[in-house]
C-alpha distance (Angstrom), angle and dihedral (degrees) to the residues before:
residue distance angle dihedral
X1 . . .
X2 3.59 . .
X3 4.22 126.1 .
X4 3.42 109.9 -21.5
X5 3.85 114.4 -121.5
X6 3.76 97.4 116.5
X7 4.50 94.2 36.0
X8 4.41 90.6 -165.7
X9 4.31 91.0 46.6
X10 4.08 99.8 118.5
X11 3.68 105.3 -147.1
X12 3.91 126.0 -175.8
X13 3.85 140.2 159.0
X14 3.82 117.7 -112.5
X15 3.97 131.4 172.2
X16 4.01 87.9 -91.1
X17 3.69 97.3 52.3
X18 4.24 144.2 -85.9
X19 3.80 106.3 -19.5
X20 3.78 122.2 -158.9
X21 3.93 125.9 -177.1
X22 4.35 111.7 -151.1
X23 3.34 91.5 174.8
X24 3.29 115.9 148.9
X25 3.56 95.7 -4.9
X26 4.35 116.4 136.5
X27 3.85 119.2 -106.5
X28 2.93 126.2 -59.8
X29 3.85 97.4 20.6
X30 3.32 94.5 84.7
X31 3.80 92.6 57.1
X32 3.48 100.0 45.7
X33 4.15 94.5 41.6
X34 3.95 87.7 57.7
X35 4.25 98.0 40.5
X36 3.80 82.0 50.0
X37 3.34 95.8 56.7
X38 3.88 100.1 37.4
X39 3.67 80.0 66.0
X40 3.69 91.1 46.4
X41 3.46 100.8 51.0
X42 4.17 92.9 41.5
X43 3.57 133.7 -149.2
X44 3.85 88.8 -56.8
X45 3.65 96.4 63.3
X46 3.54 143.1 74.7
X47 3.72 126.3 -136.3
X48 3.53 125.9 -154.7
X49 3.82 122.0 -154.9
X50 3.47 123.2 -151.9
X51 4.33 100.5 -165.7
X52 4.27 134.5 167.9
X53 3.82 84.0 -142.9
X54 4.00 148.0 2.7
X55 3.27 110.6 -64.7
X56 3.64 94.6 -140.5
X57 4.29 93.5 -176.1
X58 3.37 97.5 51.2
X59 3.91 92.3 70.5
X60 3.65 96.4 66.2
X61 3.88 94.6 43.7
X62 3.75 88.5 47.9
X63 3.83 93.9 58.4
X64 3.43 86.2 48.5
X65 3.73 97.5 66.8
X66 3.90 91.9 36.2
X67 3.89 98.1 -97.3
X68 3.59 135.5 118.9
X69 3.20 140.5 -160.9
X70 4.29 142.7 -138.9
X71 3.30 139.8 -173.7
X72 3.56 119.1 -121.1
X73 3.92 131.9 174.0
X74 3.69 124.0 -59.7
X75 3.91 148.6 -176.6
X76 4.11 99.2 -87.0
X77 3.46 116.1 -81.4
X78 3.86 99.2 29.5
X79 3.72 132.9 97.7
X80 3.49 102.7 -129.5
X81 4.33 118.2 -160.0
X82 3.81 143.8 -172.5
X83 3.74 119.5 -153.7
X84 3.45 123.3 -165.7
X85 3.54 135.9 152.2
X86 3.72 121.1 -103.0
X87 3.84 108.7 -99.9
């Protein structure tokens, strides 16, 4: 695990990039877990978010910093996201 802001966010490296799972987690862990580790993982890295819904503030803080975000595809029932910065 990596930082500890949110204690029960799962993180682990994987071929496309730093993956964290908020699932779960009370607001505003989830928020905070993730910006940490967009900073963590720098404007190199990707982040992958592993979410139980659409983390509607996140977007604005994201463009913020000069990220953005997609959704790609997921196990059912999850919101799944790749952060990047913008290049």
């Amino acid at each position: 695990m990596i930082g500890g802001t949110a204690p029960w966010a799962r993180t682990w490296a994987d071929d496309d990039g730093l993956h964290v799972d908020v699932r779960g987690l009370p607001a505003p862990q989830p928020l905070v877990k993730i910006l940490q580790l967009v900073r963590q993982v720098g404007p190199q890295g990707v982040l992958i978010v592993h979410h139980d819904r659409d983390p509607l503030l996140l977007y604005p803080e994201l463009v913020q910093i000069g990220w953005w975000a997609e959704i790609v595809p997921g196990d059912p029932g999850e919101v799944r996201l790749r952060l990047a910065a913008v290049t």
